[in-house]
C-alpha positions as CSV (number, residue, x, y, z in Angstrom):
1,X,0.0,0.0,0.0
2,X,1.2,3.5,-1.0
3,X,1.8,6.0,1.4
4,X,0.7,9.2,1.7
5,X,3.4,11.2,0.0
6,X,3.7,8.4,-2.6
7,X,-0.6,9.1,-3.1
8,X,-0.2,13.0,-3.5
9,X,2.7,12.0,-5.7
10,X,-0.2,10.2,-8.1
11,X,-2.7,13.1,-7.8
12,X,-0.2,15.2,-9.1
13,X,1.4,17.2,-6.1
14,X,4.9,16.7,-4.9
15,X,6.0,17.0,-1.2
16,X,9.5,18.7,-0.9
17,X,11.0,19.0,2.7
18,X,11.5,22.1,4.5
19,X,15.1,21.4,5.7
20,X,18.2,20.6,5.6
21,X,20.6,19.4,7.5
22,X,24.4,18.2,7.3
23,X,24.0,15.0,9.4
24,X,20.8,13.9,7.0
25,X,23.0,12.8,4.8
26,X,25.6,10.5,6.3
27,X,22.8,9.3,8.3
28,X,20.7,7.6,5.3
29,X,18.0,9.8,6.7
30,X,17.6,12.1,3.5
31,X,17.7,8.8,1.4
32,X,15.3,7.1,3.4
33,X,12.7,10.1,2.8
34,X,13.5,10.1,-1.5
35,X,13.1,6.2,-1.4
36,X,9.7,7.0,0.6
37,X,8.3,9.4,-1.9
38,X,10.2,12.9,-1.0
39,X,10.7,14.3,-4.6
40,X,12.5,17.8,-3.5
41,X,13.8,20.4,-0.6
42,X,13.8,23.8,0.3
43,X,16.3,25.9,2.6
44,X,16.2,29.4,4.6
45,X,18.6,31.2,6.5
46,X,16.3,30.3,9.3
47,X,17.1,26.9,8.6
48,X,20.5,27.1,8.1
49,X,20.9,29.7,11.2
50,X,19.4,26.8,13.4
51,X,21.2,24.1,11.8
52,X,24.9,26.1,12.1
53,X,24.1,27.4,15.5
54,X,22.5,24.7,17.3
55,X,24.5,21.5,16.2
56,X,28.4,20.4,15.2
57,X,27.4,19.3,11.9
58,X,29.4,22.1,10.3
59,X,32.5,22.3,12.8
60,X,35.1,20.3,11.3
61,X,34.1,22.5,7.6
62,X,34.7,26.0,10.1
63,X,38.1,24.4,11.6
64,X,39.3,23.9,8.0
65,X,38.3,27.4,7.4
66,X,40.0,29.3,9.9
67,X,42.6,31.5,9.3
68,X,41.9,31.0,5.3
69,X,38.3,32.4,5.1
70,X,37.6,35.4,7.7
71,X,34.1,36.8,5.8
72,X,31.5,35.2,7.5
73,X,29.2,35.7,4.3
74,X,32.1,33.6,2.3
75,X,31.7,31.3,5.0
76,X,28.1,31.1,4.9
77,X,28.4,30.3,0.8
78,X,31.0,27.4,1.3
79,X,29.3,25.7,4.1
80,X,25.4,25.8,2.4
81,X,26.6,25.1,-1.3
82,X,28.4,22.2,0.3
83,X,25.0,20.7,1.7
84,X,23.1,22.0,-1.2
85,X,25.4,19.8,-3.6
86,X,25.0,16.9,-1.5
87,X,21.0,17.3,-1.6
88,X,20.8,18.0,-4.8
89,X,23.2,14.8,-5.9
90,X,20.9,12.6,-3.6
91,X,17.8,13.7,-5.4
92,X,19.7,13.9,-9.2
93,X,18.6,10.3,-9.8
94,X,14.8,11.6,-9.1
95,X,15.6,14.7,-11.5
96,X,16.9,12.4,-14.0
97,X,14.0,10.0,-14.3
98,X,11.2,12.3,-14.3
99,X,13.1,14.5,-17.0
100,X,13.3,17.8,-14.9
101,X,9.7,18.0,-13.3
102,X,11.4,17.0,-9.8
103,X,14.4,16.3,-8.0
104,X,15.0,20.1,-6.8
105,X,16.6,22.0,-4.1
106,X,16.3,25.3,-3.1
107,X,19.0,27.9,-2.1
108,X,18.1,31.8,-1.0
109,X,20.1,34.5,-2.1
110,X,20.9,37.0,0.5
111,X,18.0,38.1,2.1
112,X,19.5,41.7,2.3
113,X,18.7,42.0,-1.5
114,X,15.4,41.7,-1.8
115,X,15.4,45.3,-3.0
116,X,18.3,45.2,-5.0
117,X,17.3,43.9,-8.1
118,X,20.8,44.3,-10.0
119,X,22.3,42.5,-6.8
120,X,19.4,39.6,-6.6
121,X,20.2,39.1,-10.6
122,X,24.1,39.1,-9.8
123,X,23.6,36.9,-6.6
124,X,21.1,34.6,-7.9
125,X,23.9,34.1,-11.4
126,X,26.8,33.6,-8.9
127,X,24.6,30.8,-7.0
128,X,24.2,28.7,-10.3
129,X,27.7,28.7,-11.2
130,X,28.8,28.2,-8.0
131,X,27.0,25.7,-7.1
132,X,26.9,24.0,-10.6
133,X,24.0,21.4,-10.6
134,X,21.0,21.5,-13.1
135,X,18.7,20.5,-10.4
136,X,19.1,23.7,-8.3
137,X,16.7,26.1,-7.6
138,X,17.6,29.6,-6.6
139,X,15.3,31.3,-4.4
140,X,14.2,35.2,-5.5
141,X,11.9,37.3,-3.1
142,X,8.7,37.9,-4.8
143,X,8.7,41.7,-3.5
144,X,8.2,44.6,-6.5
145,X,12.3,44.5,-6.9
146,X,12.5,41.0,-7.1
147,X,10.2,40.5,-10.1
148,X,12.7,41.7,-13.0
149,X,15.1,39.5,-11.4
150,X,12.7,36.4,-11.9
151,X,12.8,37.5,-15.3
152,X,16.7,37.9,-16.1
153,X,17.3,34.4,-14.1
154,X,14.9,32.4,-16.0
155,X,16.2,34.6,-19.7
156,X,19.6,32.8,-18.2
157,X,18.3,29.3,-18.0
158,X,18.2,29.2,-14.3
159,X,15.5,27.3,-12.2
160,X,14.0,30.0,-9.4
161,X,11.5,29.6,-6.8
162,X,9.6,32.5,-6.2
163,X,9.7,32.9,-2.1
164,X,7.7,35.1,0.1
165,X,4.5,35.4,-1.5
166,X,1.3,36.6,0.2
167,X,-1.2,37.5,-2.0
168,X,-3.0,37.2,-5.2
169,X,-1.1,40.0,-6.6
170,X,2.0,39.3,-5.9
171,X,1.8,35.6,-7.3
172,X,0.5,37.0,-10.4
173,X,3.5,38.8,-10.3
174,X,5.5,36.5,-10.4
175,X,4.0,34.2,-13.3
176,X,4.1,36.9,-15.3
177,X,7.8,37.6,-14.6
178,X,8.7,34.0,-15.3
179,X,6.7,33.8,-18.6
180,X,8.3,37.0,-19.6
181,X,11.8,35.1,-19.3
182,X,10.4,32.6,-21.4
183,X,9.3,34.8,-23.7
184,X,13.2,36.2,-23.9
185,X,14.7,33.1,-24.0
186,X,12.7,32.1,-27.4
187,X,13.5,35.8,-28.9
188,X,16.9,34.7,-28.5
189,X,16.7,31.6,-30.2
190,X,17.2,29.7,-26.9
191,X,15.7,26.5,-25.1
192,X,13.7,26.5,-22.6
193,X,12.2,22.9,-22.4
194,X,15.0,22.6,-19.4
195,X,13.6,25.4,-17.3
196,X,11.9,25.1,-14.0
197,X,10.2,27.0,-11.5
198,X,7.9,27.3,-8.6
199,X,5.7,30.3,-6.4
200,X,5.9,29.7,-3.1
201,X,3.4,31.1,-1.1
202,X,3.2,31.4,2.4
203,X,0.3,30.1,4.1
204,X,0.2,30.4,8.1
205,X,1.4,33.6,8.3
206,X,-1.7,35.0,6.6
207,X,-3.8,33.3,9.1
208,X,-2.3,34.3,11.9
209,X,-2.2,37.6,10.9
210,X,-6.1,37.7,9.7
211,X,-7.3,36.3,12.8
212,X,-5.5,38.5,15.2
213,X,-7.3,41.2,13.5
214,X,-10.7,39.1,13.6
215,X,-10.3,38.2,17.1
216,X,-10.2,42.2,17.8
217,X,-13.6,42.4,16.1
218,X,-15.0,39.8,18.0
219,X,-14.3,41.4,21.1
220,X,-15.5,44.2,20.3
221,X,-18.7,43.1,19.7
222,X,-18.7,41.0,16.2
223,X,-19.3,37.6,17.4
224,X,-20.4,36.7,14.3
225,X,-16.8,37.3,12.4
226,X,-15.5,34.2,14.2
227,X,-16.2,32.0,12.0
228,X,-14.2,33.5,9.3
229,X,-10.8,32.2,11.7
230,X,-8.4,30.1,9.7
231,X,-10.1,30.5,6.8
232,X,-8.0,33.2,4.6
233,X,-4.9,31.6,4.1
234,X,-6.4,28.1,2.7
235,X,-9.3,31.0,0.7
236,X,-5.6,32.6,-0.9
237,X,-4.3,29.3,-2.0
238,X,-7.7,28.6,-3.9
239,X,-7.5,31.8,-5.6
240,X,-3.8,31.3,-6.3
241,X,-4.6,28.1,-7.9
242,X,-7.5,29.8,-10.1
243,X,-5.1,31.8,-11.3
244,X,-2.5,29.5,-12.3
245,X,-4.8,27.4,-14.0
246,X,-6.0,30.7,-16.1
247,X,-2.6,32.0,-16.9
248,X,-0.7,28.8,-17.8
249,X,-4.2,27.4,-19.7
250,X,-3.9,30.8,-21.8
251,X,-3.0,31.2,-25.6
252,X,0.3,33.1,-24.7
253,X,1.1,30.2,-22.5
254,X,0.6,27.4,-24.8
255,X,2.6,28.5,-27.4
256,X,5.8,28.5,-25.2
257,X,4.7,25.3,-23.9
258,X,4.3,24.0,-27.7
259,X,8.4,24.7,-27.6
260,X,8.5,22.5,-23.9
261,X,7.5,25.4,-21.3
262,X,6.7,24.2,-18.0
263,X,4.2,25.2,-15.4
264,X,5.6,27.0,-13.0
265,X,4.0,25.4,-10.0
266,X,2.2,26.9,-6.8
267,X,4.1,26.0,-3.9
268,X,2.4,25.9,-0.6
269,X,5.2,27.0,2.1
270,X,4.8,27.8,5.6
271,X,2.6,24.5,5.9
272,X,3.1,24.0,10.2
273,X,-0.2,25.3,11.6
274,X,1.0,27.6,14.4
275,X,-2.6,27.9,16.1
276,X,-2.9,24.8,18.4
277,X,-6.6,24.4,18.1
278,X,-6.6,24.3,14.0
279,X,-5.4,20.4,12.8
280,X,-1.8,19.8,12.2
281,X,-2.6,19.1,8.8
282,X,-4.9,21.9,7.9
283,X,-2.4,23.4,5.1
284,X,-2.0,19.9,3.6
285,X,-5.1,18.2,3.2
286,X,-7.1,20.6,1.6
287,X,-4.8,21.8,-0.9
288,X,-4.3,18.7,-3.2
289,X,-4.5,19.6,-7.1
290,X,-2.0,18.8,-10.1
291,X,1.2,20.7,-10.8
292,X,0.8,21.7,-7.3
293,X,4.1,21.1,-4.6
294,X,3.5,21.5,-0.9
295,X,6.7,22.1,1.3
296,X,6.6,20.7,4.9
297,X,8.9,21.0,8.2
298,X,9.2,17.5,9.7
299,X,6.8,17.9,12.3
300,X,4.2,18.5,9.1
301,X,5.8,15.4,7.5
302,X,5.7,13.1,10.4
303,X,2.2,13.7,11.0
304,X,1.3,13.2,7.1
305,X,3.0,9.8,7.1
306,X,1.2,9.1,10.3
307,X,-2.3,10.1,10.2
308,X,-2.7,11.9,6.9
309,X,-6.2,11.2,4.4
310,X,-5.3,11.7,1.4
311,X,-8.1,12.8,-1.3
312,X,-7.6,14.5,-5.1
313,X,-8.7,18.1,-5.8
314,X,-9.3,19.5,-2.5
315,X,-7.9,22.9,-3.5
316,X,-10.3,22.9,-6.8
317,X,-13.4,22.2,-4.6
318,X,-15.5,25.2,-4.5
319,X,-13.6,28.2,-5.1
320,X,-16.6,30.8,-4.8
321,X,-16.5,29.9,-1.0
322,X,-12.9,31.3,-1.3
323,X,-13.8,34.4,-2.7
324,X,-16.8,34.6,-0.4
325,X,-14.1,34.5,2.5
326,X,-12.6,37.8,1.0
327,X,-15.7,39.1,0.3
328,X,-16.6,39.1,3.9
329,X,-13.0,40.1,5.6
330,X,-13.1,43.1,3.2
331,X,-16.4,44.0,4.1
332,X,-15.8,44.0,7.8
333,X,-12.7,46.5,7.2
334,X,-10.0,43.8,6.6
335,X,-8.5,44.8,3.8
336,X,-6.5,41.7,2.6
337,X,-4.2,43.7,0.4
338,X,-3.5,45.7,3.7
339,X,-2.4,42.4,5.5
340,X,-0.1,41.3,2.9
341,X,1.8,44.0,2.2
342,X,2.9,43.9,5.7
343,X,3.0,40.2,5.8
344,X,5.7,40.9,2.7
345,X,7.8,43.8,5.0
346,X,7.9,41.4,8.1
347,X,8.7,38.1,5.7
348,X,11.7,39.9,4.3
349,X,12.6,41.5,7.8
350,X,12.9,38.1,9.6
351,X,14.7,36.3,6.6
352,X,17.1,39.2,6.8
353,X,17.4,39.2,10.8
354,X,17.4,35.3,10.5
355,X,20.6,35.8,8.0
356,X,22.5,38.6,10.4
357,X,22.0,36.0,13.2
358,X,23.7,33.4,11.4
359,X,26.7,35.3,10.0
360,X,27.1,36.3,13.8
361,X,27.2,32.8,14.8
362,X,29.4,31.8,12.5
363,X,32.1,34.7,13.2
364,X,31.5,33.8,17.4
365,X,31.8,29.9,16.2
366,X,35.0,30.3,14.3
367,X,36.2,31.9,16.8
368,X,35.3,29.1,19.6
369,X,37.1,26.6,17.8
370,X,40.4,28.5,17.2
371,X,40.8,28.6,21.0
372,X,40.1,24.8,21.5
């Protein structure tokens, strides 16, 4: 009997992991989870802050370093492009046999640029080469800046997930951005049947931040606005997904996929359910759809493997429900486009803080093992 993963995987959605870790791989635990269904991984500098900081995975790599390499931003770049190589050489076998529609891994660039577009498009170029593996994807922020760099990576044949995205808007964004460097690569007389990407849209935050402002209402006196809790973040994702299907179903779409365009996928990211009272697997059950991936933390993928029912086209059933649920918040003064452009600021803030953390810890951890 198939299990869950290995069902999604037949109704057309793939479940990356949202980590990494050094010891996952001498370990057997990373090939464990591929040979279980696991068809791809994402990173953060959350991630990797927690994974530098709080273990001695990465020790021996900042012993060899010392006195060589003194920028902990170098630093950074050797130590994640040396676990990003081995994830992505464990999952090359995947990429391989499916012909390019799986087997990814994700690495951000800095954080600090995600209004820099000149130095995301320079960062995000220096990422590929360096780390050198068809099966990487670079991460962009999906902010205003970042958009023409979605553009000028995919014109130059790299795979990019689009991060941080909150709303409608900015998803749109982003398809458009990656059809435009489509649409450049063809002009140009170049291939694009080898391109990748994927819009990864961030799903608890919104909910947390919606129902703060709902639970404000209902003590003030709107009982009634209750029941729209943990409702607008799964509502986004359906409306995200009626978009994809429009724009990559369009004319303009087709003909770039007559030349062997892919979809760029919705991803759903930030799938942990941070309110104890919603169900563990809220953001994964009722998103299942086609060309769909959904990234978990292990917590969200230990409790899919364990108690997950699995059923097809969950994020295709009833849609005007979804936009009933922005109907409502909008009518009751919660303005969606409000929350998400603040959702975007903090998203970018606490990647960047996440990032300063970790260059700190790296420069204090250096500095800990010269003196042992």
């Amino acid at each position: 009997m198939k299990n869950q993963v290995q069902q999604l995987a037949d109704l057309g959605q793939s479940v990356w992991l949202d980590n990494i870790q050094r010891s996952m791989f001498a370990s057997g635990e990373l090939q464990k989870l591929i040979d279980a269904g696991l068809r791809g991984m994402t990173s953060n500098p959350t991630i990797f802050e927690k994974a530098i900081d709080h273990t001695d995975d990465y020790d021996e790599q900042l012993e060899s370093l010392s006195g060589k390499v003194t920028d902990p931003s170098e630093i950074f770049a050797a130590l994640a492009i040396q676990d990003i190589r081995g994830a992505l050489d464990a999952f090359r076998p995947l990429y391989d046999s499916t012909g390019g529609g799986d087997g990814f891994v994700s690495l951000e660039v800095s954080p600090l640029l995600a209004h820099d577009t000149k130095g995301t498009i320079d960062a995000a170029n220096q990422l590929w080469k360096a780390v050198d593996r068809p099966n990487l994807m670079v991460k962009i922020p999906g902010t205003e800046e970042g958009a023409p760099a979605i553009t000028e990576a995919i014109a130059a044949g790299l795979n990019v997930n689009v991060t941080l995205l909150f709303s409608l808007e900015s998803y749109e964004r982003s398809a458009r951005a990656y059809v435009a460097g489509l649409e450049r690569r063809v002009a140009a007389g170049l291939p694009i049947a080898g391109i990748a990407s994927v819009a990864s849209v961030f799903l608890s935050r919104i909910d947390t931040a919606v129902d703060k402002l709902l639970d404000e209402k209902v003590a003030a006196g709107s009982a009634e606005l209750a029941s729209l809790r943990g409702k607008a973040a799964i509502a986004t994702a359906k409306l995200v997904y009626e978009s994809f299907e429009r724009i990559f179903s369009s004319d303009a779409f087709k003909k770039l996929e007559a030349k062997g365009a892919k979809v760029a996928r919705p991803l759903w990211a930030s799938t942990s359910t941070k309110n104890p009272d919603y169900p563990d697997l809220m953001y994964v059950e009722t998103l299942v759809g086609p060309n769909t991936v959904n990234t978990m933390p292990p917590a969200t993928l230990d409790a899919l493997l364990a108690h997950g029912t699995i059923a097809g086209g969950t994020i295709e059933s009833d849609p005007a429900a979804a936009h009933a649920v922005f109907a409502e918040l909008e009518k009751n003064g919660i303005s969606m486009a409000a929350v998400t452009a603040e959702l975007t600021v903090e998203g970018v803030k606490s990647f960047a803080d996440s990032f300063d953390t970790m260059l700190s810890s790296i420069a204090a951890k250096q500095k800990q093992l010269a003196r042992v």
